[in-house]
C-alpha positions as a printed NumPy array, in Angstrom:
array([[ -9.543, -19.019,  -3.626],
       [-10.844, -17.46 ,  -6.959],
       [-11.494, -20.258,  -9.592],
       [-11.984, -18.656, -13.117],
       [-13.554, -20.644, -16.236],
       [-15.122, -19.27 , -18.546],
       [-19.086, -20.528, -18.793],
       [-21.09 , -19.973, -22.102],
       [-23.483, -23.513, -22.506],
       [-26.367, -21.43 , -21.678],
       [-26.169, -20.133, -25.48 ],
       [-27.425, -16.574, -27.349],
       [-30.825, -15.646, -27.96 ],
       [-32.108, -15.478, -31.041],
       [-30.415, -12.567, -33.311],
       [-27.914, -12.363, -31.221],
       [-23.844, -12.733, -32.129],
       [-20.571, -14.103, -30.243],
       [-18.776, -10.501, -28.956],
       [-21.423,  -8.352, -30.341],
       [-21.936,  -5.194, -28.225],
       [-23.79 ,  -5.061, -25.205],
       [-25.651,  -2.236, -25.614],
       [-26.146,  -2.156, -21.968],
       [-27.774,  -5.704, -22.031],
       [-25.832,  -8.538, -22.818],
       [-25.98 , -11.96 , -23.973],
       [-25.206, -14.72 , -21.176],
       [-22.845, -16.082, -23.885],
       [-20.446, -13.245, -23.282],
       [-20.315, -13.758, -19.61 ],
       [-17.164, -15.649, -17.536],
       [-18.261, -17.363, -14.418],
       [-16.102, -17.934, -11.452],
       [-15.902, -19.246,  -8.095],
       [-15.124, -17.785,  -4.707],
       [-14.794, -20.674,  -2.073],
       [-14.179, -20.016,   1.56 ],
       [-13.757, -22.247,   4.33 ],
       [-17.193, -21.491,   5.66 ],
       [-19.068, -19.153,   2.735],
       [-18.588, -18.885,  -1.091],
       [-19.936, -17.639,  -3.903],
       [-20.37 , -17.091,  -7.987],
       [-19.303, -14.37 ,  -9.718],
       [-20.283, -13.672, -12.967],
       [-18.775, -10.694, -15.356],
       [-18.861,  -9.254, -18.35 ],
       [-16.086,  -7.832, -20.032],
       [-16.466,  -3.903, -20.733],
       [-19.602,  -4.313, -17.764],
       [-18.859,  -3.103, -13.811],
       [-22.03 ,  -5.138, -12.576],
       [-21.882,  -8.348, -11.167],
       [-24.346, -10.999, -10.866],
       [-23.683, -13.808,  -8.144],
       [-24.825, -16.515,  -6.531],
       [-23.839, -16.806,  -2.324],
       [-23.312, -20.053,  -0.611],
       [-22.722, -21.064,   2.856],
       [-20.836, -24.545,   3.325],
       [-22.151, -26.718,   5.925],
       [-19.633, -29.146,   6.031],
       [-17.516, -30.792,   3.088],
       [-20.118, -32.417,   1.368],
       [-23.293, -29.889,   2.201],
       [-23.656, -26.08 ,   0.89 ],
       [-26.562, -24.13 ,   1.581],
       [-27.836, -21.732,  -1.517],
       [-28.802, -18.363,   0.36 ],
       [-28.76 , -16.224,  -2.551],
       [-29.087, -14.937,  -5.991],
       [-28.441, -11.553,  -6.84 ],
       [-28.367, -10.174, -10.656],
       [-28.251,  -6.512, -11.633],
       [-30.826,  -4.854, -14.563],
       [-27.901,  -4.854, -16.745],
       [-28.14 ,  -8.773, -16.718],
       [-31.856,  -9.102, -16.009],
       [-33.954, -11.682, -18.951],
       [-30.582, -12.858, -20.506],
       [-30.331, -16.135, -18.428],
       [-27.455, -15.119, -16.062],
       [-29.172, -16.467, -12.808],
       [-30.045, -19.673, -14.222],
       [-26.107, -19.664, -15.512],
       [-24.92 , -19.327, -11.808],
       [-27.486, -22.044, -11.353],
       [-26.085, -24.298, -13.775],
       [-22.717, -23.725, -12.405],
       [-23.556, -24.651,  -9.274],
       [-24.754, -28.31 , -10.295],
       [-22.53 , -28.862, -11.891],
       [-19.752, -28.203,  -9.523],
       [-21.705, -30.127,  -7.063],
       [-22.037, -33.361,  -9.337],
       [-18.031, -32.836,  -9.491],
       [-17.449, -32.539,  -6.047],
       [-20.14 , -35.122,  -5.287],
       [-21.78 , -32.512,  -2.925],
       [-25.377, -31.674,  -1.898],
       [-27.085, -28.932,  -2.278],
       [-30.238, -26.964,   0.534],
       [-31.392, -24.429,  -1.903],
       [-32.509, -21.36 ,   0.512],
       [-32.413, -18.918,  -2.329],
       [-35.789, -18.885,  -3.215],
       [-34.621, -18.782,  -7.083],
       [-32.224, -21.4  ,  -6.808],
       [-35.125, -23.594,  -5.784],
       [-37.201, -22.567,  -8.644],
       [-34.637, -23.072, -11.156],
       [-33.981, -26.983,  -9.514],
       [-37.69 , -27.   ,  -9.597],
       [-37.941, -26.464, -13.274],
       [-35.147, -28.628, -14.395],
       [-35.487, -32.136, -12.641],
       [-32.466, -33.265, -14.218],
       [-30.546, -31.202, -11.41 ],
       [-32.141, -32.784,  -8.818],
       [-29.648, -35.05 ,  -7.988],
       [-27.64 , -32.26 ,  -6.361],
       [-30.625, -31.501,  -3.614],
       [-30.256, -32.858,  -0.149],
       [-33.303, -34.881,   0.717]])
């Protein structure tokens, strides 16, 4: 099932404008998040419009209430424009919804959880 919704809280940089051109780099603003969810795996995709590259965030799903976070992948294009942490956010905040837990494998999912505590009531203990 592909769930689409549009994902832009993580704001513009400084300088930067809604729809402005890319340039090659763009503005996590600009980007549309959405969700891939298997039976057993899963996954965020995020796009921009006009861009080929995708950045995305894997999950395997341990049982209704329990997803593992195995990875994290984000192309140049995207790179220092707050995509990852995006796919991140997402992902909290889909889990607070659902009311599931998260094991963060992905080495940068569990720095991101790390620096924001308020997320850690997604984390299985």
């Amino acid at each position: 099932m592909r769930v689409h919704h549009p994902y832009s809280e993580a704001g513009q940089r400084p300088g930067e404008t809604a729809g402005a051109p890319c340039e090659g780099r763009c503005a996590v603003s600009e980007a549309r998040i959405s969700r891939e969810d298997g039976t057993t795996k899963g996954r965020y995709v995020a796009t921009v419009p006009g861009i080929e590259a995708e950045a995305e965030l894997t999950y395997s799903r341990v049982n209704e209430k329990l997803i593992i976070a195995d990875h994290t992948g984000v192309p140049d294009v995207f790179r220092g424009r707050g995509l990852g942490r995006a796919l991140v956010q997402r992902l909290v905040d889909d889990a607070r919804a659902q009311g599931v837990k998260v094991i963060p494998l992905c080495p940068y999912v569990k720095a991101e959880l790390a620096r924001h505590p308020e997320w850690k009531d997604v984390l299985q203990t």
